[in-house]
KOLGU-392149 format. One record per residue (C-alpha): residue number from 1; residue in one letter; x negated, y, z. Coordinates in Angstrom, 3 decimals, m for minus. Each point is the difference from the previous one (the first is absolute). Example, Ala and Ser with C-alpha at 12.3 -4.5 7.8 and 13.67 -1.06 7.14 Angstrom:
ATOM; n; res; xx; yy; zz
ATOM; 1; A; m12.300; m4.500; 7.800
ATOM; 2; S; m1.370; 3.440; m0.660
***
This chain:
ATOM; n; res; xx; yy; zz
ATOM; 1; X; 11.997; 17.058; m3.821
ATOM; 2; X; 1.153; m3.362; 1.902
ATOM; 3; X; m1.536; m3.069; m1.411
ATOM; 4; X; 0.145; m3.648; 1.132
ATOM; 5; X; m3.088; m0.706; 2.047
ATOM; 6; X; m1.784; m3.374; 0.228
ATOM; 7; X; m2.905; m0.639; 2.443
ATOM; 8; X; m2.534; m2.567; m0.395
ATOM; 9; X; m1.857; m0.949; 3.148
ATOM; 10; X; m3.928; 0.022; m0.419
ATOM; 11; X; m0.917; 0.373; 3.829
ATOM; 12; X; m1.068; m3.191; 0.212
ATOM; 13; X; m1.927; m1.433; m2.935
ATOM; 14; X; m1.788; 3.858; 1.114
ATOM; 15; X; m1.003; m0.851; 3.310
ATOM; 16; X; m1.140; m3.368; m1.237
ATOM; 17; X; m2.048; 1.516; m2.965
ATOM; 18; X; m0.819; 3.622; 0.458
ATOM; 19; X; m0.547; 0.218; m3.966
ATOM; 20; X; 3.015; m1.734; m1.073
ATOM; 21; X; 1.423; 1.129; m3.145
ATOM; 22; X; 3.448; m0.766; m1.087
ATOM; 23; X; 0.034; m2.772; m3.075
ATOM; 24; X; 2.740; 0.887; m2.031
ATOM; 25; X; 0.717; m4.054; 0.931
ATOM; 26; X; 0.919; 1.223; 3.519
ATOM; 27; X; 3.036; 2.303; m1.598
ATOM; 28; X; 1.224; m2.863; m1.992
ATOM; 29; X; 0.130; m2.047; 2.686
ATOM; 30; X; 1.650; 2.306; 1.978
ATOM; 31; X; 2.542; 0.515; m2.500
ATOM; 32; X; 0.882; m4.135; 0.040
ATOM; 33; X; 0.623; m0.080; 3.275
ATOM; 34; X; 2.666; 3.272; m0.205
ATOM; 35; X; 2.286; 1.364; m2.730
ATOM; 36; X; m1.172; 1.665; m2.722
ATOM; 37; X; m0.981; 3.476; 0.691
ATOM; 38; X; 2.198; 2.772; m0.478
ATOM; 39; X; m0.271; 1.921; m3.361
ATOM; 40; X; m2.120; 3.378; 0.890
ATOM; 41; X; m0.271; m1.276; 3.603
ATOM; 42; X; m3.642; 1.856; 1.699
ATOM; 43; X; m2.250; m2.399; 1.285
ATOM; 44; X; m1.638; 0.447; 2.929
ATOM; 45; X; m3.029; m2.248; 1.788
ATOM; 46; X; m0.369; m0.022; 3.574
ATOM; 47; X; m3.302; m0.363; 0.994
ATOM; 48; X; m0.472; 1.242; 3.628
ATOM; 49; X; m2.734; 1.973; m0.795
ATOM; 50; X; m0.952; 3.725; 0.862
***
């Protein structure tokens, strides 16, 4: 299965605030500043964590 893949960068609102947890505000924002998301596109969230 090949999908379209969009990333959204967390790393650093995460080293800022160790219990950050993404407002669904933060994806809509996200989505202003770039084209609408792909239709059945996987989402991924990098967060630099281990």
């Amino acid at each position: 299965m090949v999908l379209p893949l969009v990333v959204i960068d967390l790393h650093a609102k995460l080293a800022k605030y160790a219990d950050y947890v993404q407002p669904l505000d933060d994806m809509r924002d996200w989505g202003q500043c770039r084209d609408r998301l792909p239709i059945g596109a996987f989402m991924s969230m990098r967060t630099e964590l281990s």
